[in-house]
N, C-alpha and C positions, 0 to 999 in steps of 0.2 A: 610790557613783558608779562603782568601779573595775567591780563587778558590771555594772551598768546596760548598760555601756560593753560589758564581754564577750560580754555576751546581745546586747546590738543589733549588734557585729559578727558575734555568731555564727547571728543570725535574716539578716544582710546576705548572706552568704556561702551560706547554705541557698538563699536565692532567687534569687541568681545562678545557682546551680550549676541548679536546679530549674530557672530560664529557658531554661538551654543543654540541656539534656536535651528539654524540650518541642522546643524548634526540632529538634535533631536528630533526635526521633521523625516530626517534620513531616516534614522533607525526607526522611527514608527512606519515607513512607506517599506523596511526593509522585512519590517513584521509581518506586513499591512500582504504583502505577494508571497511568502513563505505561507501561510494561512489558507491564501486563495490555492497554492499548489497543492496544498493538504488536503481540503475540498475538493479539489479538480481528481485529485486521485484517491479519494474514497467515494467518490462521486460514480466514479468510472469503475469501482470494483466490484466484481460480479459475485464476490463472497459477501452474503451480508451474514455478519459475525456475532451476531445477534441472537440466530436463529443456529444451533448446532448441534447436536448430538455429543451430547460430554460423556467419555469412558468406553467408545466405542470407535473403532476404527476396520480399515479394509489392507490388508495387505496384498503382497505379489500374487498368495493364489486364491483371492477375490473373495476370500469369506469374511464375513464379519466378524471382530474378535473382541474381546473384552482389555483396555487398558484405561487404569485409571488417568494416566498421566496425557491421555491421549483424546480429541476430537474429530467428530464426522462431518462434512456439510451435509448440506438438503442436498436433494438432486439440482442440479444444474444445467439450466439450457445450453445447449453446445452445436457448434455449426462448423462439420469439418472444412468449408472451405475456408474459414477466418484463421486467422493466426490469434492462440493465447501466449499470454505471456505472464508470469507468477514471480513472485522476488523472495522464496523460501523454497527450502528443499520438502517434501512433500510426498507422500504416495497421490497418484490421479488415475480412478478407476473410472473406464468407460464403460457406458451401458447404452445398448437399444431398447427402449422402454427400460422396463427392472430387469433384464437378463445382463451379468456382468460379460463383458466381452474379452476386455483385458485389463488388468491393474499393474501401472509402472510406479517405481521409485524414478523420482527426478531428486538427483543430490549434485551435479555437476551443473558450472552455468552462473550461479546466483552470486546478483544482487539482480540478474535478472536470465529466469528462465523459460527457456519456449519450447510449451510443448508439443509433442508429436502428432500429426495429423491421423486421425483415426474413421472413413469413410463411415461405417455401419455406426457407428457410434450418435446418440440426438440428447445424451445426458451424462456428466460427471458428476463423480463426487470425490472430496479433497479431504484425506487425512493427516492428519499433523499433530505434532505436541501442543498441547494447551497454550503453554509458554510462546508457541508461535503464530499464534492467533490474532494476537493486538495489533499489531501492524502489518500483516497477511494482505498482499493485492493479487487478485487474479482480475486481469485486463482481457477486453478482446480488441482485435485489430481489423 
């Protein structure tokens, strides 16, 4: 009996411990592709956020204006026959070379927005609040 008893708490204890090791495998492998997807899409985004014009922005009639609370990208290669797509609301001024063509407010759409096909257009540039910068993806498709 004394046996029986050793063995079955010592088969008890194997499988606990065995249990807690699977789970912790889990959540490290669940870390492990959350991580990779974070990558995969800052990888993929055409805003690098690094590079910005801080207190300067472009509204709907295409001038450059002064706001502290406010960011500009660089110009932006842009190919109207791809599809973008952006996960924040934003002004997106088109330009042929540096001549502005047109600048829209995109505020409808998001967590994820696609923007408008613009023929003449070979460069953007993407205004936004500061505040929304950190986690900012412009995708092409």
């Amino acid at each position: 009996m004394k046996r029986f008893l050793s063995l079955f708490l010592i088969v008890f204890l194997l499988a606990a411990c065995g249990d807690n090791q699977e789970k912790a495998n889990s959540a490290e492998n669940d870390s492990s592709d959350n991580s990779n997807e974070e990558s995969q899409s800052t990888d993929s985004n055409l805003v690098n956020t690094e590079e910005v014009v801080e207190g300067k922005w472009i509204g709907q009639s295409g001038a450059i204006s002064n706001g502290d609370d406010m960011v500009l990208t660089e110009p932006i290669h842009y190919d109207s026959s791809k599809t973008y797509t952006m996960n924040k609301t934003s002004y997106v001024t088109y330009l042929k070379d540096d001549e502005v063509i047109e600048s829209l407010l995109y505020s409808e759409g998001a967590p994820e927005i696609t923007l408008e096909s613009v023929e003449e257009a070979n460069k953007i540039r993407i205004s936004m609040k500061k505040n929304k910068l950190i986690d900012f993806v412009l995708t092409e498709e």
